[in-house]
C-alpha positions as CSV (number, residue, x, y, z in Angstrom):
1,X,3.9,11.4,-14.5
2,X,1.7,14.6,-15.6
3,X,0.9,17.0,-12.8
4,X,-2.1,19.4,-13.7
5,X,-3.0,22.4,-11.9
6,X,-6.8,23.7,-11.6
7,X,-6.5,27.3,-9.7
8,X,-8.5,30.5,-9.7
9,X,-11.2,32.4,-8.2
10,X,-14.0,31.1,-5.7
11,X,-16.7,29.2,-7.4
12,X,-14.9,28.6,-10.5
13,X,-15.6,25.5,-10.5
14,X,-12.1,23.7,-9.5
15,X,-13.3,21.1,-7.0
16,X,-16.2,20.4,-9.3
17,X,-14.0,19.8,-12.5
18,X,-11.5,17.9,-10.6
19,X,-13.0,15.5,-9.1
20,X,-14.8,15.0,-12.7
21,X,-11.9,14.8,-14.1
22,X,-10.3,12.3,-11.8
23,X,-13.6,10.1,-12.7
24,X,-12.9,10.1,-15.9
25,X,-9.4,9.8,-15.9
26,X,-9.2,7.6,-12.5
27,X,-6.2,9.9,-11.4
28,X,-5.5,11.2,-7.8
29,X,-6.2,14.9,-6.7
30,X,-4.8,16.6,-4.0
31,X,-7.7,18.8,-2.8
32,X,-7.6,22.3,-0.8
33,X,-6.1,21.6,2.0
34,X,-7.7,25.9,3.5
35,X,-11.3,24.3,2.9
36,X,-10.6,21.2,5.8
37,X,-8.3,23.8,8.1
38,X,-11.3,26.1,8.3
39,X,-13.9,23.4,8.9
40,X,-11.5,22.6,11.7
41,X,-10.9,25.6,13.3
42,X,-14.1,27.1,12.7
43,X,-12.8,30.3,12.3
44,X,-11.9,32.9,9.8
45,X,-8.3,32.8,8.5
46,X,-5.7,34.5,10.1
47,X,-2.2,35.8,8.4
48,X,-0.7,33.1,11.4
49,X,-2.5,30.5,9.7
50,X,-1.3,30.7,6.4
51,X,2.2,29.3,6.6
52,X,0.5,26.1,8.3
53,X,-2.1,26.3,5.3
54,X,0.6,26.5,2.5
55,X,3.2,23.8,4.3
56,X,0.1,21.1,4.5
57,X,-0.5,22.0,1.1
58,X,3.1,21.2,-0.4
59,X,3.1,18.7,1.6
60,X,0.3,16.7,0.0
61,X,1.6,17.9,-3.4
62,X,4.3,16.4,-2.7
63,X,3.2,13.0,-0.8
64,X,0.9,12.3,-4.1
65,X,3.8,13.2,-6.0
66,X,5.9,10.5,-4.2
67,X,3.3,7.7,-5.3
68,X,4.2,8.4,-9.1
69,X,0.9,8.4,-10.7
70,X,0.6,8.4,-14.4
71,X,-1.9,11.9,-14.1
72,X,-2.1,13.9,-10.9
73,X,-4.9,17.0,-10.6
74,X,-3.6,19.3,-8.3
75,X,-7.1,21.3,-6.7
76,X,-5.1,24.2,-5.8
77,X,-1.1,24.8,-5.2
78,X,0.6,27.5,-3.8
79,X,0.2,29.5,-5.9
80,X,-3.5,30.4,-4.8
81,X,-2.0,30.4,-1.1
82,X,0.1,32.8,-2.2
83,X,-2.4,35.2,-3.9
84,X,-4.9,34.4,-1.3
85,X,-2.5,35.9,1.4
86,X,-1.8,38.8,-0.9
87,X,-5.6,39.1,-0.9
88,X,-6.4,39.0,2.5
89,X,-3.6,40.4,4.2
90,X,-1.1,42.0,1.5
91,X,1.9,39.9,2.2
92,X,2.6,36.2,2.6
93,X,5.4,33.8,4.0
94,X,8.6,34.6,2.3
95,X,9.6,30.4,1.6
96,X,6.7,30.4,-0.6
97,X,7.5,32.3,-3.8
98,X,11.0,30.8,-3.8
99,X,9.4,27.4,-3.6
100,X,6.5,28.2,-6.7
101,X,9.5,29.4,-8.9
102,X,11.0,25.9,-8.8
103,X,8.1,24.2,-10.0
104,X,6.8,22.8,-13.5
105,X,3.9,21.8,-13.8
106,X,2.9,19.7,-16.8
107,X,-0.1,22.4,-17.6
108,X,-1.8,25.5,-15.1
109,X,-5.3,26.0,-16.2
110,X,-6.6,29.5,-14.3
111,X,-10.6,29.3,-14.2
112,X,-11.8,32.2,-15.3
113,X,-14.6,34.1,-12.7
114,X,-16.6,34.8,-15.3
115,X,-19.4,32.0,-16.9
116,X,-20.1,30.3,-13.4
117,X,-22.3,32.1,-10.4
118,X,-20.8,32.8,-7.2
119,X,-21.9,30.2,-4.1
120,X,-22.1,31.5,-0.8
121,X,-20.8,27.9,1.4
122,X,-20.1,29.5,4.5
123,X,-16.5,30.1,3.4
124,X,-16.2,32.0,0.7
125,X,-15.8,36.0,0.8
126,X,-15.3,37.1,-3.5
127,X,-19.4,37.7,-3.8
128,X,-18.8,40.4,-6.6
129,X,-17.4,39.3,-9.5
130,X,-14.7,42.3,-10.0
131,X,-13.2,40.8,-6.8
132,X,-12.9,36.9,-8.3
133,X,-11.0,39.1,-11.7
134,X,-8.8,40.5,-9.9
135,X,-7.6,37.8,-7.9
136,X,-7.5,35.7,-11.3
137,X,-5.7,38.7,-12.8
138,X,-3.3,38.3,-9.8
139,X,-2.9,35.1,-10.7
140,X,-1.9,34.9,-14.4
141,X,0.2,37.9,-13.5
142,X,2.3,35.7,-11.4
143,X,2.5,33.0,-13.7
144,X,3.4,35.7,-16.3
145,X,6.1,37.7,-14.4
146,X,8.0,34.4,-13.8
147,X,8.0,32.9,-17.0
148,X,5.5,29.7,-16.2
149,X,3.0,29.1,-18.6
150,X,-0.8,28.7,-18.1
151,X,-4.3,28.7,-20.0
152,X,-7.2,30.9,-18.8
153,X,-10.5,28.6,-19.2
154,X,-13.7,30.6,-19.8
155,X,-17.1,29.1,-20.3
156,X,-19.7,27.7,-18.3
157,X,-19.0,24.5,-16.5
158,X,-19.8,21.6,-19.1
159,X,-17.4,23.7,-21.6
160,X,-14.9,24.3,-18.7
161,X,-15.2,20.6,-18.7
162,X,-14.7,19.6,-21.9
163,X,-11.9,22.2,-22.6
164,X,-10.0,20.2,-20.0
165,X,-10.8,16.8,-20.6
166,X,-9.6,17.8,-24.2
167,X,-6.4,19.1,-22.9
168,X,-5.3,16.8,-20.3
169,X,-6.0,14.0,-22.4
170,X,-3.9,15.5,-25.2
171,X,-1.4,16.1,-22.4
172,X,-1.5,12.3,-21.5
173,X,-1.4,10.9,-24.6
174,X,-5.1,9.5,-24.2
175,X,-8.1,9.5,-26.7
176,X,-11.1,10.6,-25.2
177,X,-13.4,7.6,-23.8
């Protein structure tokens, strides 16, 4: 089984390209699980909230993980929960980083901000772009400081695509279809 991460900014594409991606390579994704919890509460986020966020997250990681799928696209891990928290309320929930540490993932590919516009959808709050690079900054950093690989993705959205598709199907041992 290959587990491959899509994180970054807002409207870098990462729902988008995964579920592209899971077209073409009929695999699973495990989508963000913030996106539903906010349609649900209909209400901004709350520091309280994240732990409940971040545990249904891993969870579902971890469910799809259980199922053994050849390929699994992860839209999001905690790794954005984490930096999201550190975002919005300078701390998060202690059990995450400990948690993050212990995984490898087959690859992490970090969308880069820049190459795609920003799309207001009612739940997003990174309009200006020197927000999205930080947070993407915050990101790699992470990944960085602890010793986990990952590949920044530029470009606009069909090059975002075919980057991955490239990648992940070098990664699976598949020729492109």
């Amino acid at each position: 089984m290959k587990v491959v991460v899509l994180t970054g900014p807002e409207s870098a594409g990462k729902s988008s390209l995964c579920t592209a991606l899971a077209q073409h390579f009929r695999a699973p994704v495990v989508r963000e699980y913030v996106r539903e919890y906010i349609e649900l509460q209909q209400r901004d986020t709350c520091y309280t909230d994240v732990d409940i966020i971040a545990r249904e997250q891993w969870r579902r990681e971890q469910a799809a993980k259980a199922l053994c799928p050849p390929l699994l696209l992860l839209d999001t891990n905690l790794l954005s929960n984490l930096q999201w928290s550190l975002t919005l309320f300078g701390q998060y929930p202690d059990w995450i980083e400990p948690v993050l540490q212990q995984q490898r993932y087959d690859a992490v590919f970090v969308l880069s901000p820049d190459g795609l516009p920003w799309v207001a959808d009612g739940q997003r709050c990174q309009p200006d772009i020197a927000a999205r690079r930080a947070f993407q900054a915050g990101l790699t950093h992470w990944m960085d400081r602890h010793g986990q690989p990952c590949t920044v993705i530029p470009g606009d959205w069909t090059q975002r695509y075919q980057t991955l598709l490239k990648a992940i199907a070098a990664l699976a041992g598949q020729r492109q279809r």
